[in-house]
Every structure is written in C-alpha cells, then in structure tokens.
C-alpha positions in Angstrom: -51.7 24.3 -0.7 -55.2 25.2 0.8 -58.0 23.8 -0.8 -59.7 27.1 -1.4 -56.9 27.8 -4.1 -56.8 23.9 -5.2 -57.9 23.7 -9.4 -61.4 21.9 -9.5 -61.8 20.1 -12.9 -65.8 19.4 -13.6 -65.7 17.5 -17.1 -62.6 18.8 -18.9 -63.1 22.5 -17.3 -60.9 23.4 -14.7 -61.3 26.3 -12.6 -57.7 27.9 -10.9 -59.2 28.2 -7.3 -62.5 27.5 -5.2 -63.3 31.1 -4.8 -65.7 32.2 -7.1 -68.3 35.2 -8.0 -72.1 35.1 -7.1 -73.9 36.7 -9.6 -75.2 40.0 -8.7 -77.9 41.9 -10.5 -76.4 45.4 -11.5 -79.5 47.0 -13.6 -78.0 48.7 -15.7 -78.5 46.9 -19.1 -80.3 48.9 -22.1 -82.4 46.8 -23.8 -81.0 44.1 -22.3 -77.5 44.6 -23.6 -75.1 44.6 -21.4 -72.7 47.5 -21.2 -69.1 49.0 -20.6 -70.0 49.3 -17.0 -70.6 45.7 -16.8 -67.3 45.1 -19.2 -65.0 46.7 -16.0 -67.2 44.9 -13.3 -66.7 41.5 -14.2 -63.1 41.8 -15.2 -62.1 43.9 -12.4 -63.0 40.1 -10.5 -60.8 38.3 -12.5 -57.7 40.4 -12.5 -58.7 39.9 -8.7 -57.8 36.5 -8.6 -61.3 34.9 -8.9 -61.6 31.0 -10.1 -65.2 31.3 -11.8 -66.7 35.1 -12.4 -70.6 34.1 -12.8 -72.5 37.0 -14.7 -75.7 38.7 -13.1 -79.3 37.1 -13.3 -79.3 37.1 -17.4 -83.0 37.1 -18.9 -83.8 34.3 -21.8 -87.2 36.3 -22.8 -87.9 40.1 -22.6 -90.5 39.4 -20.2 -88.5 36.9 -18.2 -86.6 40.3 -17.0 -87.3 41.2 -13.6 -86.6 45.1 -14.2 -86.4 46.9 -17.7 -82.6 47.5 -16.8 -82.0 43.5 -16.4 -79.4 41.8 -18.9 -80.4 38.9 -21.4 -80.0 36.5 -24.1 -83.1 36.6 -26.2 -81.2 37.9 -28.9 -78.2 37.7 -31.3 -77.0 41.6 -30.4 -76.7 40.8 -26.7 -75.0 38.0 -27.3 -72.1 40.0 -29.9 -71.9 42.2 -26.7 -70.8 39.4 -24.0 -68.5 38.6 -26.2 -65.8 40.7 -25.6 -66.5 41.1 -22.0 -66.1 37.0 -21.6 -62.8 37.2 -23.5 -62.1 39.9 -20.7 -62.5 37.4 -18.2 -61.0 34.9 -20.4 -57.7 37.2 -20.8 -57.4 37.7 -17.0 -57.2 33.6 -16.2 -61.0 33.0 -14.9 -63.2 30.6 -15.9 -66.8 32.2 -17.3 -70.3 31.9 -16.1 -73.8 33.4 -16.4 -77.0 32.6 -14.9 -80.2 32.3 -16.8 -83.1 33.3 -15.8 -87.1 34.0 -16.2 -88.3 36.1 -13.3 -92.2 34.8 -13.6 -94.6 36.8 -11.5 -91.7 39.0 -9.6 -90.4 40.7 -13.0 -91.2 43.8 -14.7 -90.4 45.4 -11.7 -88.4 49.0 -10.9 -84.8 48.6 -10.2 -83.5 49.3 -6.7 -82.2 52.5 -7.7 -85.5 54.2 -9.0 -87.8 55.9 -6.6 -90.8 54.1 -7.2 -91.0 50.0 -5.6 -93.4 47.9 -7.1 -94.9 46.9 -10.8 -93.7 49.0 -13.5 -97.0 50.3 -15.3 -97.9 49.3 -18.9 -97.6 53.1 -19.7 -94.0 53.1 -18.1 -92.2 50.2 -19.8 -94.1 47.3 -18.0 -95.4 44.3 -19.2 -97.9 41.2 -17.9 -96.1 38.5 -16.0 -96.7 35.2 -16.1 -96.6 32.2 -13.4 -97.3 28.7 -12.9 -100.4 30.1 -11.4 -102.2 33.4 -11.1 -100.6 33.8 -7.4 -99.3 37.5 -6.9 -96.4 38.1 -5.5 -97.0 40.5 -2.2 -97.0 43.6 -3.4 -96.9 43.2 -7.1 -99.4 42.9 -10.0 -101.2 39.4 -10.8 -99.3 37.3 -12.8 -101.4 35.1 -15.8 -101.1 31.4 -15.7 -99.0 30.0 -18.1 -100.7 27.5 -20.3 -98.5 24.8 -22.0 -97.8 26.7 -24.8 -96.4 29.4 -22.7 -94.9 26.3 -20.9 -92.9 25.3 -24.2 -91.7 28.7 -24.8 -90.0 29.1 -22.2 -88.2 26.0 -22.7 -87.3 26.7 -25.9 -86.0 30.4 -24.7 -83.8 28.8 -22.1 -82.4 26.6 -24.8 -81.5 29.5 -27.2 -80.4 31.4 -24.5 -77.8 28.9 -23.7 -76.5 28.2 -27.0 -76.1 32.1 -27.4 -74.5 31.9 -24.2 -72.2 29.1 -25.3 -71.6 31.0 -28.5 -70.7 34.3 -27.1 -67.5 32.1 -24.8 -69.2 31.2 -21.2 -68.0 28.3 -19.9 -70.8 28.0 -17.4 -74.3 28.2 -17.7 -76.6 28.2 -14.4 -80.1 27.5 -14.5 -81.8 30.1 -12.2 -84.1 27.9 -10.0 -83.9 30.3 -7.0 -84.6 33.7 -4.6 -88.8 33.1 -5.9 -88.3 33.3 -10.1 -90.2 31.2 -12.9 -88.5 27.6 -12.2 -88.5 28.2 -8.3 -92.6 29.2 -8.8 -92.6 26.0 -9.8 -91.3 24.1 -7.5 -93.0 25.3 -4.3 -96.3 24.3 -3.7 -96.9 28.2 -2.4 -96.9 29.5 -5.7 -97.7 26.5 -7.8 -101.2 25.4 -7.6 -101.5 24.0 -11.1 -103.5 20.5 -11.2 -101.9 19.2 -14.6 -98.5 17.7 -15.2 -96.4 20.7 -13.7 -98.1 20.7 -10.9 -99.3 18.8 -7.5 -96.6 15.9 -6.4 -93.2 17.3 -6.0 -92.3 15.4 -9.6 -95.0 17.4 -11.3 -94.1 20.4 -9.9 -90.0 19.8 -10.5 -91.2 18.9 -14.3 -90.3 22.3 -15.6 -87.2 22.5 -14.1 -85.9 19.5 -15.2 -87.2 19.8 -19.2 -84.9 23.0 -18.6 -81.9 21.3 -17.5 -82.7 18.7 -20.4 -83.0 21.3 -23.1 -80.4 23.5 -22.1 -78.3 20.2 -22.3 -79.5 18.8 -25.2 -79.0 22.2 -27.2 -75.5 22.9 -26.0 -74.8 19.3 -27.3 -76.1 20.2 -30.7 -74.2 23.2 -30.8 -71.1 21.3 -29.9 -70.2 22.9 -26.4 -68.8 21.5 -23.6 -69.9 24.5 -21.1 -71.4 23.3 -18.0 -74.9 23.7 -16.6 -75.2 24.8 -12.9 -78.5 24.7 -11.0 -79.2 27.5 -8.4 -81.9 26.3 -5.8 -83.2 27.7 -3.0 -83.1 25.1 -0.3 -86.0 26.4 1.8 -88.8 29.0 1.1 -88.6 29.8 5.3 -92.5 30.0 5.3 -94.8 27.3 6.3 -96.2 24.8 4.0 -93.4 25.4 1.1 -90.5 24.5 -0.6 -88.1 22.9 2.1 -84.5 21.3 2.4 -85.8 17.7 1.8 -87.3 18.5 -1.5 -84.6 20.1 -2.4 -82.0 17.2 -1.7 -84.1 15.1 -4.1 -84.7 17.7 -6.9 -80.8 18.1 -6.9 -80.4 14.2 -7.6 -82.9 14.1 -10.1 -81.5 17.7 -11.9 -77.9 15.6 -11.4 -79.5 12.5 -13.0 -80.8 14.5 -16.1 -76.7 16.2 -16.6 -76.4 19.3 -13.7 -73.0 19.1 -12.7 -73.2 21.2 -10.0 -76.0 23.0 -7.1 -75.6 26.9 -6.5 -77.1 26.5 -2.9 -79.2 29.7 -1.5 -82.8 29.9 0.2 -85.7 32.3 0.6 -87.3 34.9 -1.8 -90.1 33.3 -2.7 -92.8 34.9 -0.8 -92.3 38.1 1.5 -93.2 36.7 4.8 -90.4 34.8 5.0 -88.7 34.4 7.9 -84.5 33.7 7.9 -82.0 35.1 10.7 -78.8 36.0 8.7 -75.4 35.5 9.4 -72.2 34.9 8.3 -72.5 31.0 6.6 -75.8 31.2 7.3 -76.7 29.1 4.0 -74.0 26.6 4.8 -75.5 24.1 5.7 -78.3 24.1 3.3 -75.3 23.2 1.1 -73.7 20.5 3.3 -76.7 18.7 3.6 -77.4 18.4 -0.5 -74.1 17.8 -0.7 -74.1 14.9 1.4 -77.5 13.5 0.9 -78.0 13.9 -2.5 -74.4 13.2 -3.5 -73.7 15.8 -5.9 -71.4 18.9 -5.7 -72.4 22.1 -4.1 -71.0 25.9 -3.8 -72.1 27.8 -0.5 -73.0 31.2 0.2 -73.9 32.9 2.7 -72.1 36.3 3.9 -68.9 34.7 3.5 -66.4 37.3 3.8 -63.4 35.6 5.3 -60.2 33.5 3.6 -60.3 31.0 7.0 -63.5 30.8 7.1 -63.9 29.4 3.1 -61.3 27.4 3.8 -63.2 25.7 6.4 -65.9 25.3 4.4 -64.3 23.3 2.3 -62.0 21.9 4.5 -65.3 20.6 6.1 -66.9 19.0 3.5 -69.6 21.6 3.1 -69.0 22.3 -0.6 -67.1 22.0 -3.0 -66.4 25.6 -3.8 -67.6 28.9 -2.1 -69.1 31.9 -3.8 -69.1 35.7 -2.6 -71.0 38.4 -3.4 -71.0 41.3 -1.1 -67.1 40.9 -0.4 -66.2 41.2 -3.7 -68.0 44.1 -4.2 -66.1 45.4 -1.3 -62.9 44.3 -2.4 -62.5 43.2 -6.0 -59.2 41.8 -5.4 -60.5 39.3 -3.0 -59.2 36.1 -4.1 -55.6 37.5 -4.1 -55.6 39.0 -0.5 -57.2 35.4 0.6 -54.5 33.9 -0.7 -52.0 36.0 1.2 -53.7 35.7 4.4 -53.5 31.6 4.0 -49.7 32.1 3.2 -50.7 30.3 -0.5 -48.3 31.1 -3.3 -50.4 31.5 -6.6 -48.9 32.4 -10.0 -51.6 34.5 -11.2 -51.0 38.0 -9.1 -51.1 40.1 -12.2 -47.4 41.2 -12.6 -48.8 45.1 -12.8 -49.9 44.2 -9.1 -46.4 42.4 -7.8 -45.3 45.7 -5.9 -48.1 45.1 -3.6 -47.9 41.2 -3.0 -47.8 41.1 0.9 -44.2 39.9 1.6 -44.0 37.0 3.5 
C-alpha cells in the first residue's frame, strides 16, 4: 500500500485516499445557487476515485462573491440545493468539502468567460466592495474600509454559512484565507493598513482570521457537527514588503491552536505585481516548511499532475495529503488511473468501470 491511497482519519472522519480535489471556481451559479452542471462536476470526481471532493470558492455574503456567477451560503435555498449534490458525492464513497469565502476588494468582478475584465458596474449587477482598508486592487474599483460593524458581519456570515454548510452534509469546511480575498487582505500588511485591533503587528492583522476560525467552530459545535474546518493560506504574497512564509508558519499554529485541523497551502494573488516562476510542485515546499515548523498537517499543490510524484510528496514528508486541480479537470478519473500506475489494489473502481481496470 502507497501512502497516497492510505485512509487518513482527522477526528473521527476518515478519508479513503490522500488524493483529493482543489476547489475550482466554475461561475456558473444563479443567484448563488448552485446548479445541475455543478451536480455532474463534483460527482464525476468521486466516481473517479477521489478521497475528499472540495467544492469551489462558496460566498458567505452576496457581496463576498467575487463574480455574480460565484456559488454561496448566505441563504437557506442554496443550501437545499447542495444537498443532493453532497449526497452525490456521499453515494460515490468521497468525503465532502467546501471552501468559504468573502472575496473583499477583488469581488464583484466579471467571470473569465465574459468579454469584459474588470469591475462589474452598479448598472450591470455590481456592487461596492469592501476591505480592511480602502487599498484597490490593480485594476479594480476602490474598495470601502470595513468598520467594526462590517467587521462583525462578516463573522457572523462565515458562522451561518458553515452551519448551512454542515446542514446541507459537508464534511469539511475550509476557511478561504488565500489567492488575495477578505481574510488574506487581512493578513498582509500590503493591503491592511488599519491602525486599530485588526491591524499593524502580525497578531492584529491575523485577528480576523482567527475570530473566523473561532466562530465557524464554535457554531458548528452548537449545531452539533463534527465537520472539520480547513484553513487555506497563501504562504507568500511574492512582492516585497508582504505577507511571507514565516508569518505564515505562525498564523498556522495559532489558527491550529484556536481548532484548524488542517493548512490548504497555496501562495500569491494578492497584488498583481507578483512575481512566482511556476512549476510542477512549485508550492511544495511552502507546505513542507508549515508542516514542519509549525507542526500541524498540510495538503500541497502545486501542478501536481503525476501518481509518483504525489507519492513522493508524501512519502517525503511534505504533506499529509495532495490536492489537484487542473489534472482532474483533465482526467476526472484521476485517482483510479494513479492507483493503477502505483500497482495499488483499491475496492472502490465502480463496478460499471471494472471492464477497463488496467490488468496487472
């Protein structure tokens, strides 16, 4: 047995295998709600084998979206429809997960499908963003400050939004503190120039985050749900003067400290002069080093596209699982062709699918 198809148990919840699904925004939500095209895309993953199938970038306020076409939680409908596309995941042997999220100053913005780049206009369906501070992102429309009543709001939306979540059958929550949106905003001093308590020192300026991860936990407790929360950091901003690697490996054991039981490890998006060379793994060993430093567990990412190469990841102590985006997309049977190419026997090859199990 590989480690890439070991079970992980995290609290009571056990995941089949180590290959899992990055979330990937698909844009194509109406109001939010999610739709039959979103039904067969996360599904397809699991009947493909996949240990955790981690639902797109999922709004907790209408303005938190970062295009009109983004997913969310804000409400009791969307909820009633993930519900039947979790027990689709459910019904295929995967484990369930959606990420939460506030874009801040980069949402209300066209999807990458439409003509247009930019701010949507007021006139067209946009709406004022909001930021830790009135920084625009390049290219975008001026974000207002959030006061600390906005402050509370959110809060309180990420709490609802997880207990819908919880509610509706995900077995994982992730806390979207990455790729430049509201909690990452926060935590780089590039964006965040606030001189109050969510602001200045790196614990001021982490403040939000971790009242997120509190209330999140605090109101899946209440509800009586064991799902888990995940935190998805960025580990560097790649431009001078912001967030970095070290900050990050001490946010992570303070977000561990306060009940995040495990770090979704990416970088960048925060400002558009960034600067990252790309490569296969190339956000590896962001993850190795939280991992290690901060002693909590990790997933990588990273253009992984290859069964050996997760393996090694693993094998390596880099992280504890490895998530895929791009590849799955490409092939949404992944996890099942990994398995054959690293000669592991799994009993989960739907039985519809046996006539094409690679014969050994």
């Amino acid at each position: 047995m590989t480690i890439l198809f070991a079970p992980l148990t995290i609290e009571g919840t056990t995941f089949r295998n180590r290959l899992w699904v990055s979330p990937m925004c698909q844009y194509s939500a109406v109001d939010g709600m999610p739709q039959e095209w979103h039904h067969v895309h996360l599904a397809q993953f699991a009947t493909g084998g996949a240990g955790l199938v981690m639902a797109e970038a999922t709004a907790v306020t209408s303005e938190g979206r970062i295009s009109p076409d983004d997913t969310g939680l804000w409400n009791d409908a969307q909820r009633e429809a993930w519900t039947p596309i979790v027990a689709a995941i459910h019904a295929r042997g995967a484990t369930a997960g959606v990420q939460l999220a506030h874009a801040g100053r980069k949402a209300s913005t066209w999807p990458p499908f439409a003509a247009q780049r930019g701010s949507v206009p007021a006139a067209q369906g946009g709406w004022q963003t909001v930021a830790p501070s009135a920084i625009a992102y390049e290219g975008l429309e001026a974000p207002v400050e959030l006061d600390h009543a906005g402050i509370a709001h959110v809060i309180g939306s990420f709490a609802a939004a997880a207990v819908r979540a919880a509610q509706a059958g995900f077995d994982v929550l992730e806390i979207h503190a990455a790729h430049g949106y509201l909690l990452h905003q926060f935590l780089s001093p590039l964006s965040n120039t606030r001189t109050d308590g969510y602001g200045g020192d790196l614990a001021g300026r982490a403040r939000l985050l971790l009242e997120v991860v509190d209330a999140v936990r605090d109101s899946l407790r209440d509800a009586g749900s064991h799902a888990l929360v995940f935190v998805r950091l960025s580990a560097t901003d790649s431009a001078d003067g912001g967030w970095d690697l070290a900050q990050t490996t001490t946010v992570a054991r303070w977000a561990a400290d306060h009940g995040a039981v495990l770090f979704d490890i990416s970088s960048g998006g925060l400002v558009a002069h960034q600067r990252i060379e790309i490569g296969p793994g190339y956000q590896v060993p962001f993850s190795s080093e939280v991992r290690r430093e901060a002693g909590v567990r990790t997933s990588a990412v990273g253009l992984i596209g290859e069964a050996a190469h997760a393996e090694l990841i693993l094998a390596d102590g880099d992280a504890d699982a490895v998530m895929a985006g791009r590849e799955w997309l490409r092939d949404p049977h992944f996890a099942l062709r990994a398995s054959s190419e690293l000669g592991v026997d799994i009993d989960y090859w739907p039985p519809q699918y046996l006539r094409a199990r690679p014969q050994r």
